[in-house]
C-alpha positions in Angstrom: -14.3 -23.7 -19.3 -18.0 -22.9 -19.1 -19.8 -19.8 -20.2 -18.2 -16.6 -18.4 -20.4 -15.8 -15.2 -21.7 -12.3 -14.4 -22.6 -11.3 -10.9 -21.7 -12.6 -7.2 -19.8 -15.8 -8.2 -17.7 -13.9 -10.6 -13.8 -14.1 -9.7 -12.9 -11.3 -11.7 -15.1 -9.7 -10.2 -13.6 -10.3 -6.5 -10.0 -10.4 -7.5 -10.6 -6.7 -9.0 -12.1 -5.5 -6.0 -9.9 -6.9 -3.8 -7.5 -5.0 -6.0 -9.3 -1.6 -6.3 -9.2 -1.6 -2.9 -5.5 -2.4 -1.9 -4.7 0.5 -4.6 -7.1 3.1 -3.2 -5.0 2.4 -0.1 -1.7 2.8 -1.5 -3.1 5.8 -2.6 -4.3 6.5 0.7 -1.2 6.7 2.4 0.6 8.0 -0.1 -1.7 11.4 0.3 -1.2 11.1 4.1 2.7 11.1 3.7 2.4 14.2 2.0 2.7 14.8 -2.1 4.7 17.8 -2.2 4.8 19.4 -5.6 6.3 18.6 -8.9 9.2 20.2 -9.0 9.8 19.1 -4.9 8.1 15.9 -4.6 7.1 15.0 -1.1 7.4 11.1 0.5 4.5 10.2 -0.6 4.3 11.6 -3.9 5.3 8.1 -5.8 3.4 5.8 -3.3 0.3 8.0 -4.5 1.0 7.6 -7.9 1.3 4.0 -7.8 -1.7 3.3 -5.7 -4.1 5.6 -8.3 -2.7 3.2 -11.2 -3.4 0.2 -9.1 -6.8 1.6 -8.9 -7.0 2.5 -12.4 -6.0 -0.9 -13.3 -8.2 -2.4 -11.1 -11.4 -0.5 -12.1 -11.0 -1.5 -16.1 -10.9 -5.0 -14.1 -14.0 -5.2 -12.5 -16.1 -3.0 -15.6 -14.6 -5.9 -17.5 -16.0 -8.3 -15.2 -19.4 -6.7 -15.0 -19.6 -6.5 -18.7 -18.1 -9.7 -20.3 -18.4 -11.7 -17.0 -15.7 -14.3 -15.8 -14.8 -17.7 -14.6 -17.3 -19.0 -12.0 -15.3 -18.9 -7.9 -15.3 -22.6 -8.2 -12.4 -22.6 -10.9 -10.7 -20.0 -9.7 -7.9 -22.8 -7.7 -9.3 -26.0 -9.4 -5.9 -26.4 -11.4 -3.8 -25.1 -8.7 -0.6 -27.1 -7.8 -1.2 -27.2 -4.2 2.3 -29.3 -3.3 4.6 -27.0 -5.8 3.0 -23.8 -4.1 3.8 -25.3 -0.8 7.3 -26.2 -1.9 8.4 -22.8 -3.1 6.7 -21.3 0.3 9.0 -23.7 2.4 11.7 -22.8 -0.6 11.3 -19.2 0.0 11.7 -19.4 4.1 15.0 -21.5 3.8 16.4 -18.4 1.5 15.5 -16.2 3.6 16.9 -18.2 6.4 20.1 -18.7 5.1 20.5 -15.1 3.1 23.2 -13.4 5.0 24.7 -16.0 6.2 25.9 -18.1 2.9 25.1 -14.8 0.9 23.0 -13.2 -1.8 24.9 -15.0 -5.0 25.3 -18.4 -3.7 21.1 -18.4 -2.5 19.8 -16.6 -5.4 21.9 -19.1 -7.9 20.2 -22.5 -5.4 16.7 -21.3 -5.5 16.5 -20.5 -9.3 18.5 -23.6 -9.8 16.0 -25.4 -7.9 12.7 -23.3 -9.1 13.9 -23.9 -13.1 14.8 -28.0 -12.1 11.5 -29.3 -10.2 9.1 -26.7 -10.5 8.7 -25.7 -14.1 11.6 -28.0 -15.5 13.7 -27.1 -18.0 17.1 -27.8 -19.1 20.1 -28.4 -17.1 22.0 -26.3 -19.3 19.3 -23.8 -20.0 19.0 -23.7 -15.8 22.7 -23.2 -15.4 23.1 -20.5 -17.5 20.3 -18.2 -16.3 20.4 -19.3 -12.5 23.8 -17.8 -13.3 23.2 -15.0 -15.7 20.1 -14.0 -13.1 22.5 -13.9 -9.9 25.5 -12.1 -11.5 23.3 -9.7 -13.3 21.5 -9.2 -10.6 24.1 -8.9 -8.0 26.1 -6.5 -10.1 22.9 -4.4 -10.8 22.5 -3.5 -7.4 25.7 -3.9 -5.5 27.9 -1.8 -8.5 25.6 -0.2 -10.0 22.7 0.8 -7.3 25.9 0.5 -4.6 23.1 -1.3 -2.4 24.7 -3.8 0.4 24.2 -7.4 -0.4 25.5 -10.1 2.0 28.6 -11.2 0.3 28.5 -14.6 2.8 30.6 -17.1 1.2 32.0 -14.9 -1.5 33.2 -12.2 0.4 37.4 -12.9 0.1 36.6 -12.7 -3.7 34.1 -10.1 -3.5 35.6 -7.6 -1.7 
């Protein structure tokens, strides 16, 4: 890498404002759903919250960026991946495609089987065991334990 660049062609500079400004949004509509108070928090009281950290984080970001200076825009997607991005996009679709009906275990164990196998490889055994671990863990997290729906799809005579 060459020697960090301070001003316009900084990309920490852009990705932080780019930043500070989706949080001062959040924070934004947060206000304009209403905070309530403390001990009553209104709907907008987290959404608020979260957009003034996103801020927060964002403004040490671009200080940083003025300060120490970053890599130059043209790096910023020289190394990029271009064919894995577009395979996990077109990954992504078919899961969402087939969620409810072949259910949240079976897809959530395929596309972390698939994402640990051909796009970061590891391990068959090492992919087995937390595609698995991942799905279960997850699944019993927020169908027991949250008591949120999942689509049960295949598994539904054993899930029940």
């Amino acid at each position: 890498m060459d020697r960090p660049t301070k001003g316009i062609a900084n990309s920490e500079l852009w990705g932080g404002i780019a930043w500070l400004a989706f949080g001062l949004f959040v924070a934004w509509q947060g206000w304009k759903l209403g905070l309530g108070a403390l001990h009553e928090p209104g709907s907008g009281f987290a959404v608020f919250w979260c957009g003034v950290i996103a801020t927060g984080l964002a403004a040490v970001i671009v200080v940083g960026a003025v300060i120490n200076g970053g890599p130059p825009l043209g790096e910023l997607w020289a190394h990029t991946r271009w064919p894995k991005v577009l395979f996990v996009m077109g990954l992504l679709l078919v899961f969402g495609f087939f969620f409810e009906q072949i259910g949240f275990i079976p897809c959530t164990l395929v596309l972390l089987l698939v994402l640990m196998r051909f796009i970061d490889p590891v391990p068959w055994w090492q992919a087995i065991v937390v595609s698995l671990g991942a799905a279960l863990g997850i699944w019993f997290l927020l169908a027991k334990f949250l008591k949120i729906q999942l689509p049960a799809g295949l598994l539904a005579p054993w899930l029940g």
